[in-house]
C-alpha positions, 0 to 999 in steps of 0.5 A: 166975880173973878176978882173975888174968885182970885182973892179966895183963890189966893187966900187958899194959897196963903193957908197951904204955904203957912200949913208947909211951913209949920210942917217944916219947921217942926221937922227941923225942930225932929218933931217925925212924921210920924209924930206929926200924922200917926194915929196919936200925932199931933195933927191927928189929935188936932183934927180928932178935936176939932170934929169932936167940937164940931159934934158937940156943937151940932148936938148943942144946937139941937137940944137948944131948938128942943128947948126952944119949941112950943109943946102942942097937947095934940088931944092927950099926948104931949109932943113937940111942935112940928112946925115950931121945932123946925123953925127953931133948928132953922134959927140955931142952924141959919144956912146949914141945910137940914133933912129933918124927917117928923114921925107924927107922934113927937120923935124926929130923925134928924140929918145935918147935910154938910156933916152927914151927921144924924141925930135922933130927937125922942118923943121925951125930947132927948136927943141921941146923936150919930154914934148911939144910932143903929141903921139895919138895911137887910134881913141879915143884920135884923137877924144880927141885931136880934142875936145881940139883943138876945146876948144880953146887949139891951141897946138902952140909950141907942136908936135903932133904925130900919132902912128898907123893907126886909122879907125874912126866910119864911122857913126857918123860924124867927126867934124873936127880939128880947129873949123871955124865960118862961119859967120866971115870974111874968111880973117881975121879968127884969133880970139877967135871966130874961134878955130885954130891948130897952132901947128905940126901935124905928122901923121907918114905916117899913115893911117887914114880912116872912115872920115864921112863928109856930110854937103853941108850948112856949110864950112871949111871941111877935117880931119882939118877945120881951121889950123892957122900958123900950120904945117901939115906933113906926112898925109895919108887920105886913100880910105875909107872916105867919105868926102861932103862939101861946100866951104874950102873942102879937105881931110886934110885940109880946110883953111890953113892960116897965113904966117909960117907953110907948108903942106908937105908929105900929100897923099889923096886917097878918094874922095872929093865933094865941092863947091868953094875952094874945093882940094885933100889936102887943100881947100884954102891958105891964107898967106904964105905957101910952099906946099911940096910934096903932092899927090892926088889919089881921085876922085875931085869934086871942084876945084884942085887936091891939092890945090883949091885956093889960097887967092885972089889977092884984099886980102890986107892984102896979096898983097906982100906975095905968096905961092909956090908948091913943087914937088906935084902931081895929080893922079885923075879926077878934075871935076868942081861943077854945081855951080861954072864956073871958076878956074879948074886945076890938080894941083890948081883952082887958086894960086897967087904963084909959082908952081914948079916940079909938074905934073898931070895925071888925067882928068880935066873937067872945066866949063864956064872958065880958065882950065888949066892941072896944074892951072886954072889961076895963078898969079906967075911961073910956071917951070918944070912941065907937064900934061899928062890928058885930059883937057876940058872946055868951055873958056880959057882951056891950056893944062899947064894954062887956063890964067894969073892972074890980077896982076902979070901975069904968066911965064911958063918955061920948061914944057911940056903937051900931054894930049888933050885939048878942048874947046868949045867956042875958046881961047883954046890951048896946054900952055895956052888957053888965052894969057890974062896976060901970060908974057913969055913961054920959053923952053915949048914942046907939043906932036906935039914936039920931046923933052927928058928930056935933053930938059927940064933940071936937074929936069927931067930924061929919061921914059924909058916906053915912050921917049915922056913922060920925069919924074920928078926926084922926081917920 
């Protein structure tokens, strides 16, 4: 053992003399220190290159671990691997230690510990390395980062990541991230007028509290106003916030637009007052989007426990594009605005799209018409889904769906409800309270049934508080 410490020992020596010695001898040549040194010197541009090499290597590494990964269809969503991706950054890295952090819905936050390097993998398998990655660790610098946002700096191609939980100053107004100009046309808001987040937003499953929002005249309300091809994961809105809109009012975000970009792993727990367009996680969805895993706690006074609609159908712009929701559940009441008479569910008012393995436990209280325990009125599928809330309104009120929509019509596939269900001016039932553009109903159960989760299929397992009552496999 000292043998050997003696020989690196030595061989250290050796590399420093060698080192002095060119020094030297470019000193003797007039080469200055300066040139050698300075910010431009010739040693500096040496070791500028090498980290510059030494990124890039890293980077590489990475994308090839991504490549190299088996793809799981987890249900419906395409995601990487955990297990395979990690094996594969460990055959690329050999001994390199690395912190590798799996957000559960394809994204990875990765820390390579020798460089203190991070790099972040997206649930589209790009890869954004240390220089395009944000880190927000107090109140101060969300508000910062929000005011840049706001600027008109969209952070497209950039990972913003929440370090620690923040409570804002519940006294002064939060204005929120991605400015929307009201004025101009919600279907088409992409332009220099609005100010959009188009980047990642990562909130770590941190909590963020002290949301003050209070304005009944104006529109696109939520921790976001105006998100644009962005992606929003990991946000957790808790209990002490208090969030009052108008239309395009959520807890995370207002008006979700374009066609890349998801809402994934997002909970809220405060209450939310609004209009129209009014949900527990987002407002309105406009595009093409996958809302994955998502749940909400709060007390919701608008349209939908996690979403509160979708684009409409007369969107031209949208006539051949559908969203999909993933594994989402409502845990709060959702109770319609005196102003607004149509579209109420524990999952979603309406959707053109597809809802899949969601549920709802919260009470649902409609207006004039389509109250459904998990949608209003739907244009799309729904499948493996189940309501255990009350639901009541006045027409068109179904224990799953209100009625289908206009062009599409709805499909509802093993699913059950046993919440009760009334409403006061007929068309009311325990699937559908209308059969208006209800296509097929197939292998759904009611509490008059005797069902258990072998009835419903693979996405569902045994309550062993209540046999009647089979939980989806995510719960």
């Amino acid at each position: 053992m000292k043998e050997s410490k003696k020989i690196k020992n030595n061989n250290g020596i050796t590399l420093i003399a060698l080192v002095i010695t060119i020094i030297v001898l470019l000193i003797l040549a007039g080469v200055s220190i300066a040139m050698l040194i300075g910010e431009n010197g010739i040693l500096t541009q040496a070791q500028n290159a090498s980290e510059k090499t030494s990124k890039a290597e890293e980077e590489e590494k990475i994308k090839m671990a991504v490549m190299g990964s088996s793809v799981d269809n987890n249900g419906y969503v395409d995601i990487l691997n955990e297990t395979s991706f990690k094996q594969e950054l460990a055959n690329q890295f050999g001994n390199q230690s690395l912190d590798v952090v799996a957000n559960g819905d394809g994204s990875f936050i990765i820390t390579v510990e020798d460089t203190q390097r991070k790099y972040y993998v997206n649930d589209d398998k790009t890869v954004i390395n240390s220089d395009n990655i944000v880190e927000i660790n107090t109140a101060e610098e969300l508000s910062s980062f929000r005011d840049d946002v706001n600027a008109g700096n969209s952070y497209e191609g950039k990972a913003v990541v929440l370090t620690d939980n923040i409570t804002l100053d519940s006294s002064v107004e939060w204005e929120p991230i991605g400015y929307y100009d009201q004025t101009t046309d919600e279907k088409n808001p992409d332009t220099t007028t609005n100010k959009a987040f188009k980047g990642i937003f990562d909130g770590n499953n941190k909590e963020i509290n002290g949301i003050t929002i209070n304005s009944t005249n104006e529109i696109c309300h939520g921790l976001f106003g105006l998100v644009i091809d962005g992606t929003i994961r990991n946000v957790v809105i808790g209990k002490n916030n208090n969030i009052s809109g108008k239309e395009k009012t959520a807890g995370v975000v207002g008006y979700l637009y374009g066609f890349k970009g998801n809402i994934s792993n997002c909970v809220n727990y405060s209450d939310i007052v609004g209009e129209v367009t009014t949900g527990g996680i987002i407002g309105i969805v406009a595009g093409q989007h996958t809302i994955y895993n998502c749940k909400n706690y709060g007390n919701i006074i608008g349209r939908g426990g996690i979403v509160g609609n979708s684009n409409g159908t007369s969107w031209e712009v949208f006539q051949n594009v559908s969203n999909e929701i993933i594994n989402c559940g409502n845990y709060g009441e959702v109770r319609s605005h005196s102003n607004d008479e149509y579209y109420y569910g524990g999952i979603t008012g309406y959707f053109k799209g597809n809802i899949f393995n969601s549920c709802n436990k919260g009470k649902i209280v409609g207006s004039l018409e389509n109250t459904g325990g998990i949608v209003g009125a739907l244009d799309g599928k729904i499948e493996k889904c189940y309501n255990l809330g009350e639901v009541s309104g006045q027409n068109n009120v179904g224990g799953i769906i209100g009625a289908g929509g206009d062009t599409l019509g709805v499909d509802i596939y093993d699913s059950y409800t046993v919440g009760a269900i009334s409403g006061n001016n007929g068309r009311t039932g325990e699937i559908n309270g209308s059969t208006y553009g209800v296509k097929e109903i197939k292998n759904c159960y009611t509490k008059n049934d005797t069902f258990t989760a072998a009835d419903l299929g693979d996405a569902f397992v045994d309550n062993p508080e209540n046999a009647n009552q089979p939980l989806l496999y995510w719960k």
